[in-house]
C-alpha positions, -999 to 999 in steps of 0.1 A, spaced: 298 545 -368 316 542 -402 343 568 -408 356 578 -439 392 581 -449 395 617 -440 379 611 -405 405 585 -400 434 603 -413 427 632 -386 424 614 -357 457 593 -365 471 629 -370 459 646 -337 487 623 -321 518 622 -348 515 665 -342 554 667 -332 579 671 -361 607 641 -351 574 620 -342 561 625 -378 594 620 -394 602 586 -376 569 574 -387 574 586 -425 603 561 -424 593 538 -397 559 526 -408 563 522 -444 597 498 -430 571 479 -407 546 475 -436 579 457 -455 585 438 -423 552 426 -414 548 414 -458 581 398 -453 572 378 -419 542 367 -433 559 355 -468 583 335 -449 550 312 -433 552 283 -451 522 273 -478 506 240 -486 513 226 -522 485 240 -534 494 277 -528 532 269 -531 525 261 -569 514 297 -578 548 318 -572 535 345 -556 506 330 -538 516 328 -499 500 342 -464 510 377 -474 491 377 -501 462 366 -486 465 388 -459 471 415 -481 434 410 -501 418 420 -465 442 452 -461 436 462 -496 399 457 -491 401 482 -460 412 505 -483 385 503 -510 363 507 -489 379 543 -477 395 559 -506 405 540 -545 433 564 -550 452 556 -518 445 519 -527 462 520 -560 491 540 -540 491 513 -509 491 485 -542 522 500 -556 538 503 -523 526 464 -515 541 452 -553 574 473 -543 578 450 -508 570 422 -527 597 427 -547 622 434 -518 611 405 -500 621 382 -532 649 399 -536 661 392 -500 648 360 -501 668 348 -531 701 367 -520 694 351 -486 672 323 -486 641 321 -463 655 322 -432 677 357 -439 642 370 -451 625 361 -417 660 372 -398 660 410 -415 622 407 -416 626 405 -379 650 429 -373 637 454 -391 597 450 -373 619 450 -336 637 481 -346 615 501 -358 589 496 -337 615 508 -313 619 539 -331 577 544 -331 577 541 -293 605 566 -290 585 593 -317 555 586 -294 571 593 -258 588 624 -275 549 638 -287 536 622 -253 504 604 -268 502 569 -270 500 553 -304 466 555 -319 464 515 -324 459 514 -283 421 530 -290 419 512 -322 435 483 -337 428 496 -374 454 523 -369 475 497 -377 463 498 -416 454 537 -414 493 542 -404 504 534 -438 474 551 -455 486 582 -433 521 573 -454 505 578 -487 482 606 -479 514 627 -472 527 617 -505 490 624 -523 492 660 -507 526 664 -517 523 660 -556 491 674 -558 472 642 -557 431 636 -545 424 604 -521 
């Protein structure tokens, strides 16, 4: 069965009901989004991908996510593109304050922590995280980000 974004969206929500749950993950999952861009920007690239700047694993990795989210809503995808271009950003800014290796350290730090932080929210609402019954949540997490934001300003997805 194919759901749609708002199908998605509801059942990610039925278990992010409890307030501190919901606010850890409004800080937490955008922070792993970062992290999990930065880890795979660190991988190094053949020559033939190192000779376009910004062409690396994240990239490519990022053309599947972004495809997920065509698929389910344009608007959220320009949003989750914005969001992607800002972590870009970040991750070259770290990487040429810190080199590679800081990059993958704070990369690192930052997935371990936080994910910390989502497994506390989730034993304070007492669900498990949705990824357990579906490993898309994973990508419908950050879409549940921006969907917040959408709803907030007034904003169709």
């Amino acid at each position: 069965m194919s759901r749609n974004i708002s199908n998605w969206l509801a059942e990610y929500g039925t278990s992010h009901q409890n307030p501190t749950n919901k606010l850890i993950h409004w800080f937490a999952v955008p922070g792993i989004y970062w992290s999990i861009v930065a880890l795979l920007w660190t991988i190094p690239t053949p020559t033939f991908m190192a000779e376009l700047a910004w062409l690396n694993w994240s990239t490519l990795a990022l053309l599947i996510v972004v495809g997920f989210y065509a698929r389910l809503s344009i608007p959220l995808t320009v949003g989750m593109v914005a969001i992607t271009v800002l972590c870009y950003l970040i991750a070259y800014g770290i990487e040429s304050a810190m080199g590679t290796m800081g990059l993958l350290i704070t990369a690192v730090v930052v997935f371990v922590v936080l994910w910390i932080f989502q497994f506390v929210g989730h034993n304070i609402e007492g669900k498990r995280p949705s990824f357990f019954k579906d490993i898309q949540f994973l990508m419908i997490g950050p879409a549940w980000v921006m969907a917040f934001l959408f709803r907030k300003f007034g904003l169709k997805y």
